[in-house]
VEXMI-675496 format. One record per residue: residue number from 0; z negated, x, y of N, C-alpha, C in turn; residue in three letters. Coordinates in pm, whole numbers. Atoms other than C-alpha are relative to their C-alpha. Layout:
<nudrens>
vextor  n.up  n.east  n.north  ca.up  ca.east  ca.north  c.up  c.east  c.north  zamar
NUM  Z  X  Y  Z  X  Y  Z  X  Y  Ala
...
</nudrens>
This chain:
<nudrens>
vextor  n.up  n.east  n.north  ca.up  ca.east  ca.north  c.up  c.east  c.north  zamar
0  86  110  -36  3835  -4396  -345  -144  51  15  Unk
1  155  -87  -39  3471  -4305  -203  -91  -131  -91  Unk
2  82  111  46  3185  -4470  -359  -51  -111  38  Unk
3  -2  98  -62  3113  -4709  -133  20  -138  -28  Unk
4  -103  135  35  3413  -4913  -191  -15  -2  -167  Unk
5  -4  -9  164  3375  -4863  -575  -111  -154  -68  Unk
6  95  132  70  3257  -5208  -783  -141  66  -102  Unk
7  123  -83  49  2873  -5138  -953  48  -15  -122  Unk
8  -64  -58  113  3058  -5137  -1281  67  105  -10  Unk
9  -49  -118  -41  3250  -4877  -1141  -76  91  -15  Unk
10  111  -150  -45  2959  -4662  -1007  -94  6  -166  Unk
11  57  -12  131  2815  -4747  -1359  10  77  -80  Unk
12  -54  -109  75  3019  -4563  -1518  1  124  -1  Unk
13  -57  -153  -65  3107  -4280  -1321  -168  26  -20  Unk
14  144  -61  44  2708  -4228  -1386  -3  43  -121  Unk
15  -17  -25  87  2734  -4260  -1723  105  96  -64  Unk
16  -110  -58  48  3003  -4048  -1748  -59  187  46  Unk
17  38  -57  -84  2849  -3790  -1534  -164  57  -43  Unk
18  93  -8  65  2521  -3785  -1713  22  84  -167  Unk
19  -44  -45  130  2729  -3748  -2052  34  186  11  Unk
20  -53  -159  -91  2853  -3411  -1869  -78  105  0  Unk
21  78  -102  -70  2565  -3286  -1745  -122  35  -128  Unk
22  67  -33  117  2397  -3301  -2089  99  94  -88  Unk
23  -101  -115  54  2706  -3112  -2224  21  160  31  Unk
24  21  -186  -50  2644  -2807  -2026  -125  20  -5  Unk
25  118  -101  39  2288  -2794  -2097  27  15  -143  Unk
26  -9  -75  163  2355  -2787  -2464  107  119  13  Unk
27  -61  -118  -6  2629  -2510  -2359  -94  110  42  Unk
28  99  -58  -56  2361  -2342  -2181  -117  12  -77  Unk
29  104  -17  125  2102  -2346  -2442  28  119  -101  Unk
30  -131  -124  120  2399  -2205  -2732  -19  148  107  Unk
31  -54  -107  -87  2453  -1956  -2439  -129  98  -11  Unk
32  109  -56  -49  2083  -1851  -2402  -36  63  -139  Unk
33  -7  -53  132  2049  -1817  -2770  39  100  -41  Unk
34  -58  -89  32  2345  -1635  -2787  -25  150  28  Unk
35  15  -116  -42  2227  -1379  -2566  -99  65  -47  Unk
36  100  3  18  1896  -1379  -2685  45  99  -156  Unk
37  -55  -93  141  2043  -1293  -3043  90  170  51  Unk
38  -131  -114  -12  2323  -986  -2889  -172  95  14  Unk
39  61  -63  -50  2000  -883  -2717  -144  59  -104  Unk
40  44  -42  160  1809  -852  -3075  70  94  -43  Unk
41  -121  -102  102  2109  -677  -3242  -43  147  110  Unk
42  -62  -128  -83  2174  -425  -2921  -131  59  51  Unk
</nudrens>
């Protein structure tokens, strides 16, 4: 189904859902930057 046709409770969601996401890979991406940040201390 394209967005279009999608009800604004629909598209509501799929934002909110989509937002929840995209904050989940910057906190992966943070851990990640850290991580390297620390190897790159040690090594």
């Amino acid at each position: 189904m394209k967005d279009k046709d999608k009800t604004k409770e629909q598209l509501i969601s799929k934002l909110v859902e989509m937002r929840r996401r995209i904050a989940e890979l910057e906190s992966w991406a943070m851990e990640r930057k850290r991580s390297e940040e620390t190897l790159g201390e040690v090594g």
